[in-house]
N, C-alpha and C positions, 0 to 999 in steps of 0.2 A: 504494500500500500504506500504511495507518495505520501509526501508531507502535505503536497495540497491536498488529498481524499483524506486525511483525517483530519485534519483542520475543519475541513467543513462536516465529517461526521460528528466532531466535535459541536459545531454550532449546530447541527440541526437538532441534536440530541437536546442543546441547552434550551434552544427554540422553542422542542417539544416540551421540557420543562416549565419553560414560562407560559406555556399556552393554559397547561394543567393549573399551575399555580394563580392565575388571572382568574380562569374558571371557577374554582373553590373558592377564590374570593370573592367573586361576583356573587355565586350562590349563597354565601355565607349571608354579604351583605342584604342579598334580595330577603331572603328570609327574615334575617332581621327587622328589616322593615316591614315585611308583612306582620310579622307579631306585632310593631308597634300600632302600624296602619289597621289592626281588625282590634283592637283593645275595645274601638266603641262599640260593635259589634257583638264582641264575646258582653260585655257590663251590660248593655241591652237585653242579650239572650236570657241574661243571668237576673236580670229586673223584670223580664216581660214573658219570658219561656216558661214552657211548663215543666217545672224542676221542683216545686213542693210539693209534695202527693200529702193529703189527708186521708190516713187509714181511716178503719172501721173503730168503735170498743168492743169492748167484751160482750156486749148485745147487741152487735152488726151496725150500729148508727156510726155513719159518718156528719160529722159538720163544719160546715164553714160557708162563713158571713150569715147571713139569716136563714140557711135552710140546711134541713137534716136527710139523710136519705140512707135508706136501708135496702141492698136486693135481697129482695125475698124469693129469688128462682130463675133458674134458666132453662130454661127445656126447647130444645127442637120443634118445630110448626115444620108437617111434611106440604099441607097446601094451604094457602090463605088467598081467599078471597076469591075459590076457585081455581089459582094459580099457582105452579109445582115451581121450584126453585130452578136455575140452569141446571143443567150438568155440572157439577163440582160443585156445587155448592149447596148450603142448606139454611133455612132462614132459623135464628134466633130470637126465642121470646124473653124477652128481661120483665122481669115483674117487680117493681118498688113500692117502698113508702116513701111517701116525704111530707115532712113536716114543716109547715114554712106558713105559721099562723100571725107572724110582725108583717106588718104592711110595709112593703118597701116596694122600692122599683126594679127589683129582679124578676123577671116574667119567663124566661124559657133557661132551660139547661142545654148543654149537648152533651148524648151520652156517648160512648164510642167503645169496640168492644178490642182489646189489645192480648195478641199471639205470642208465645213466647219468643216468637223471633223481632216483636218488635213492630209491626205492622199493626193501622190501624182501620178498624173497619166501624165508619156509622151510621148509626140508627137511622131509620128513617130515608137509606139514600137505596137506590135500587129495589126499592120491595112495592107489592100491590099496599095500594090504597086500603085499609078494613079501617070501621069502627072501632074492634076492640084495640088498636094501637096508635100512639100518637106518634110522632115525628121526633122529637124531644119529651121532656120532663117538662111539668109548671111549675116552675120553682119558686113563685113570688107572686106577689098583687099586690097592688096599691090600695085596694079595698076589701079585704079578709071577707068582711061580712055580704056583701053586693057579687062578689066573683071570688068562693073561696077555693083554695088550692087542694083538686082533690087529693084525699091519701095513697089511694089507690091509683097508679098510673102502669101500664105499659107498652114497651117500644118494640120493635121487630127491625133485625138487624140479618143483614146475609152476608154470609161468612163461608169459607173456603172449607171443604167437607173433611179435610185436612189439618186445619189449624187448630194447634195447640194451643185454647183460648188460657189468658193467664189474669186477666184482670177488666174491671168495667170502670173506665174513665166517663165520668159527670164535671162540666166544666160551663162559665159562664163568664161573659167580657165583663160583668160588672165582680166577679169576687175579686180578692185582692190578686194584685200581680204575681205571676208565677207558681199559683198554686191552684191546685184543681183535687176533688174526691175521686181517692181508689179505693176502689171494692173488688175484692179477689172471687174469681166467679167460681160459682158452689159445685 
């Protein structure tokens, strides 16, 4: 090998060095500024997400802000309303209490029904229309007495024939921020 062919295998090697070394630094930096740049992001998620779950007690009531709510059952519906479910899937009857006799301006819940993987499937969105199920929960009135909150409510939810249901989310824009009722399904 000349002196000139290592000379330059010399510098290209270094070349390649510096291209590596630019590179890691670049990424270093990019990243770091993304962590600084999503800060408001993450403190929002953390203020407005749903990250506080209110369990049940020892007698199945869950509460928070004005209204209590108990499942009292879930059981499979093979047809409703005359209507059999798709293929893979099967509809879900959630049966509650709720109690929510202070007048406030809380008027609907969303219940939603959550799979151990994580996924979440709600109430009220793909299923026949019946009487016996509403859309949501009534979780408030402003006039107890003129329009009270029945006790007795239930939703219907279609759900994958598969899914390893793990808990019932009840949630509403007006409870406090970041936190929402879980009820572990029976």
């Amino acid at each position: 090998m000349s002196r000139q062919q290592s000379g330059q295998a010399r510098r290209s090697g270094h070349g390649r060095r510096s291209t590596i070394v630019a590179a890691v630094v670049l990424v270093l930096s990019l990243s770091g500024w993304g962590w600084f740049a999503s800060e408001q992001a993450r403190e929002a998620w953390w203020a407005f997400g749903q990250n506080v779950a209110v369990g049940p007690d020892g007698q199945g009531w869950a509460s928070l802000d004005t209204v209590s709510v108990r499942l009292d059952g879930a059981d499979t519906v093979p047809i409703v309303d005359e209507e059999a479910p798709p293929d893979g899937f099967e509809f879900l009857a959630l049966d509650f209490t709720v109690d929510a006799a202070t007048p406030t301006e809380l008027s609907t819940c969303e219940v939603q029904v959550r799979d151990t993987q994580g996924r979440l499937f709600l109430a009220g969105a793909e299923v026949p229309r019946d009487d016996a199920f509403d859309s949501s929960l009534m979780c408030g009135t402003s006039d107890p007495e003129e329009d009270p909150v029945p006790a007795s409510q239930s939703v219907l939810v279609l759900v994958p024939v598969d899914a390893a249901l793990d808990s019932v989310r009840v949630d509403a824009r007006e409870f406090p921020p970041a936190e929402f009722i879980e009820l572990p399904v029976p």
